[in-house]
Each structure stands twice: as structure tokens, then as C-alpha cells.
N, C-alpha and C positions, 0 to 999 in steps of 0.2 A: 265751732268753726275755727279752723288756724288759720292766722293772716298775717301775708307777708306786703313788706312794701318794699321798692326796689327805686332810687331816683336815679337816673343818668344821664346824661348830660345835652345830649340832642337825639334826631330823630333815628343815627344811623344806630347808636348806641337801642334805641327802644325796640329797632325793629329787631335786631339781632337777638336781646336778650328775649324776645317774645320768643321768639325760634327756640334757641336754648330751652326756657325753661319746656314748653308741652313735650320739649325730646324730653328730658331727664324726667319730669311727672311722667309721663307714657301712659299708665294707666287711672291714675289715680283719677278722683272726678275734680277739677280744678276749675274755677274759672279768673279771668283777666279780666280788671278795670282799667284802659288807658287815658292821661291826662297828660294835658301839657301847660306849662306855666309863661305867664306873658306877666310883663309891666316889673315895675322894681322900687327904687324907695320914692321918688317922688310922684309915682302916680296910684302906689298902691300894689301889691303882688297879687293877681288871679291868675286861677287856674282853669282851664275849660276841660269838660270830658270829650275824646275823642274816641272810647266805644266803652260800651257800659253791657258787660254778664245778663241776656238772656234769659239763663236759668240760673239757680240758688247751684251751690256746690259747697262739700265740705271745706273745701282751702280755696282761700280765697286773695288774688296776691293783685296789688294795685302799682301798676308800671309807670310812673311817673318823669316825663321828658321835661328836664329843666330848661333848658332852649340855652344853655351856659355850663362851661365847665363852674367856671365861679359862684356858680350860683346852687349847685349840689348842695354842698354843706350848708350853705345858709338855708336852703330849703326844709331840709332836714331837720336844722335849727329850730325855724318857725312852725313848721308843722307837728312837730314831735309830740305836743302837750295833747293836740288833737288825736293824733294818729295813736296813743297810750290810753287817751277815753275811748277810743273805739276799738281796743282790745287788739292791738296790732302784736305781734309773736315774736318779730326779729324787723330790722330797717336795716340796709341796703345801699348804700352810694357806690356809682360807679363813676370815674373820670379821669378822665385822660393826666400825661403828664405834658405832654405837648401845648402849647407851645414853651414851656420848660424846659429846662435842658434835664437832661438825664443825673447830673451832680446835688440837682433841687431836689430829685426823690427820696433822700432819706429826713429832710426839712420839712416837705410836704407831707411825708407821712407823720412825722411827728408832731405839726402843727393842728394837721386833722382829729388825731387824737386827743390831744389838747382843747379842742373846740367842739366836739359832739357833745352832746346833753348826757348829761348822767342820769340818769333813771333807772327804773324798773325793769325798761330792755335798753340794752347799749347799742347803739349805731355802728355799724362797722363801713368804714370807708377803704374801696377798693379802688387800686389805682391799676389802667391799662398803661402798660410800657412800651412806648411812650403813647399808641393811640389804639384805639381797638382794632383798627385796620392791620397792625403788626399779629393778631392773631391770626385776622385772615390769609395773610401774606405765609404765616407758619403750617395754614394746610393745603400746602403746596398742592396735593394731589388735586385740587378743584381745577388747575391751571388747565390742564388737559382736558377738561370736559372745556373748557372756552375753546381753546382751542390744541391739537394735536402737537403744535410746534413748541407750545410752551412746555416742554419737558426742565427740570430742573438746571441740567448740564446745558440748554439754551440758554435761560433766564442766563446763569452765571456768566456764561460768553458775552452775551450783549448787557449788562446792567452790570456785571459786577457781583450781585446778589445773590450770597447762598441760601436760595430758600431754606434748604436742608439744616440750615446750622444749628448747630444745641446752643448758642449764643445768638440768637435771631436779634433779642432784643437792644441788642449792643450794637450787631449790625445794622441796623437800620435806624439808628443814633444822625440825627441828622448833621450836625455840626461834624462828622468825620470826613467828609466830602465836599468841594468845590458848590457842590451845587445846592446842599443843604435842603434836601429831600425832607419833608414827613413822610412818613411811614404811608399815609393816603396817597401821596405825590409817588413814591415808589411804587406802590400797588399801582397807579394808574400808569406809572411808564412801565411796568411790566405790559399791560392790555395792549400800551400802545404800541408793541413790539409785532402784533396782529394785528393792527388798525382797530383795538377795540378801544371804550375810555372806561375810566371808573371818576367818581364823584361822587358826593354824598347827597344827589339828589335819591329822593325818595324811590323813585322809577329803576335808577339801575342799583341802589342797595339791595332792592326787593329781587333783582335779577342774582346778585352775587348769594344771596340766601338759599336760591335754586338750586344751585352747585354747590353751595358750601356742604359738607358734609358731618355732620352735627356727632356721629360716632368717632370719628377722628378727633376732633375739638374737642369732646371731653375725656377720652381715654389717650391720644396721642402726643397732643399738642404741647397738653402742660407739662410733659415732663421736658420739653422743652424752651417751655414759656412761664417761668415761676406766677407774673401776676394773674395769668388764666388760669394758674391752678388753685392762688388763692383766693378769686372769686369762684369758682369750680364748688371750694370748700364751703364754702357761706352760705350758697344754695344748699350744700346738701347737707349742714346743720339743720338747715329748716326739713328738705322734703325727705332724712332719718327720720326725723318724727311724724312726719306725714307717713311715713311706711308702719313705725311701730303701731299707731293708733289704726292704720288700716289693718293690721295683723290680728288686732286685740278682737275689731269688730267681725272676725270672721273666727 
């Protein structure tokens, strides 16, 4: 069995990456364990299961919601010793840079590096620029299925916002504008241009999932969104080898 572990940062981040991966497995037989982490240094760090694999499956990848950007790497940290006794393949952090500025990104990556556990498998820490809602604001074409009026050349008229841009991640750089947008904040004043809203409640992530269209994100997106190409990549260091050993067995 190969196993992967994935932590990131809160609930919208978990749901997404659920999406993500069964698209790219496709066929393979895979299954998902979801957990999420509460409490911190003075009460003690648990974890509770929030769904547990059914059935036994060759790869086996466990999605862990840290309830904290802050709280990724140290997770990581703390469970590494465990998750390498139980034959884990590759680990996984995903997390925002937000509420960071943009200038922090080459610090923060270099701090993360500095702090993941050296071992046996190496931790790779992926950072969304600045929040993973700038991915979804980069497949623009979901806008239209919300609603007809959100064509791209709208959006720009009224927001300012080129969904289009091969520079997204800049654009939507909060600290460039008056009003100092996140990337969440701009996704949801795009809806609101429909009367629709976005939030990171559970209810309407699960709704933006519907529309999001999962073959654009990983063959369109990233070439215009470098950090979604290099979590893109990370995944599929692991699920190449989930493909080689499927090939062997057949």
C-alpha cells in the first residue's frame, strides 16, 4: 500500500483538495481518511476523524485539516515520527500566504524548509498565492455557469479584475488597492456583482466545487498560476508512482 498524507490549513482548503485528488486518481482504487486537528500547546494537540475508508484500497492518502495556517508545519512537525512508522510515501502541506504580504513569500518559503523534519521522506511545504481562493478566481470559466453575466470583460468593468491574467497572482495582491481585498474578499465581490456571496462556509465551498471545473485547474490554470502548478507537481510525484505499480500489476 502507498500512502500519502496531505495537511492543510482549514476546511475550504480540505474540501478542494478532496476534489482535486479522485480527479487526477481517476481510476486508480484509492481511498481517503479525513481528520481535523483542535486544541494547541496548553491543552494538548487532538485530532478527530471526520470520515474513515469503508473499504481497504491499494493507495491510501489521509487529508488532514489543521484548523490554522500556523499550525501546517508544526503539525507536520509533530506527527512526522508517527506518520514514517506507519509507512507514509510522501507528506504534503498546503497553506496560504495570506494574511502575509506577498514580499514574505520568499522568507516563508525558506523558513518552511528550514523547519520540516529531515528524514526518510522529506516534507514538502506548498504555499497557495496568496490564498487558494486565487486559484479559483483563475478558472474564470466557472463564473458563467453562476451566473451568464459574469463574463470576464464584466468582471473587469465592474471590479477591476482580470480574471484572465497570466499574472493573477499579483493581481490580486491585496495591499495594491484602497480597499485591500483577499483574494476570498474579491471572489466574493465578484458573486456579489449577481447578488450571489462566496464565504468559506462549508455550504457554499461545497457549492463553488459544483462549478469548479477540475480539468481546467490542473491542465490550464497553472500555467498561469505557478503555486497551483507546484502543488499540481507534488501530487503527481506521488500518484507517477501510483500509475508505474498499476502498470507493473497488469
Amino acid at each position: 500500500m502507498k500512502k500519502l498524507a496531505i495537511f492543510v490549513e482549514g476546511q475550504t482548503e480540505q474540501i478542494f483538495v478532496e476534489k482535486l485528488i479522485f480527479y487526477i486518481a481517476d481510476s486508480y482504487d484509492i481511498c481517503v481518511e479525513k481528520r481535523r486537528g483542535f486544541g494547541g500547546r496548553d491543552h494538548g494537540r487532538k485530532f478527530i476523524t471526520l470520515s474513515s475508508p469503508e473499504i481497504e484500497a491499494p493507495y491510501y492518502i489521509l487529508l488532514v485539516d489543521s484548523s490554522n495556517d500556523g499550525r501546517v508545519l508544526t503539525d507536520i512537525r509533530e506527527e512526522y515520527d508517527g506518520l514514517i512508522a506507519q509507512g507514509y510515501d510522501k507528506i504534503i502541506g498546503l497553506r496560504d500566504i495570506y494574511p502575509h504580504e506577498y514580499k514574505d513569500f520568499r522568507k516563508l518559503k525558506k523558513l518552511s524548509k528550514h523547519l520540516v523534519p529531515k528524514g526518510k521522506v522529506q516534507p514538502v511545504i506548498c504555499f497557495a498565492v496568496l490564498e487558494v481562493e486565487t486559484w479559483f478566481v483563475a478558472e474564470y470559466k466557472h463564473f458563467k455557469k453562476i451566473h451568464q453575466r459574469l463574463t470576464p470583460q464584466f468582471i473587469k468593468k465592474r471590479t477591476g479584475i482580470d480574471v484572465t491574467s497570466g499574472n493573477l497572482e499579483n493581481e490580486l495582491y491585496p495591499f495594491k488597492d484602497e480597499l485591500r481585498n483577499s483574494p476570498a474578499a474579491d471572489l466574493n465581490r465578484i458573486y456579489n456583482l449577481v447578488k450571489r456571496s462566496y464565504s468559506k462556509k462549508k455550504q457554499q465551498v461545497m457549492s463553488i466545487m459544483k462549478v469548479l471545473n477540475m480539468k481546467e485547474i490542473v491542465n490550464e490554470v497553472p500555467k498561469r498560476i505557478p503555486s497551483l502548478g507546484f502543488f499540481l507537481r507534488q501530487l503527481d510525484d506521488f500518484f507517477s508512482s501510483v500509475q508505474e505499480e498499476h502498470e507493473k500489476s497488469n
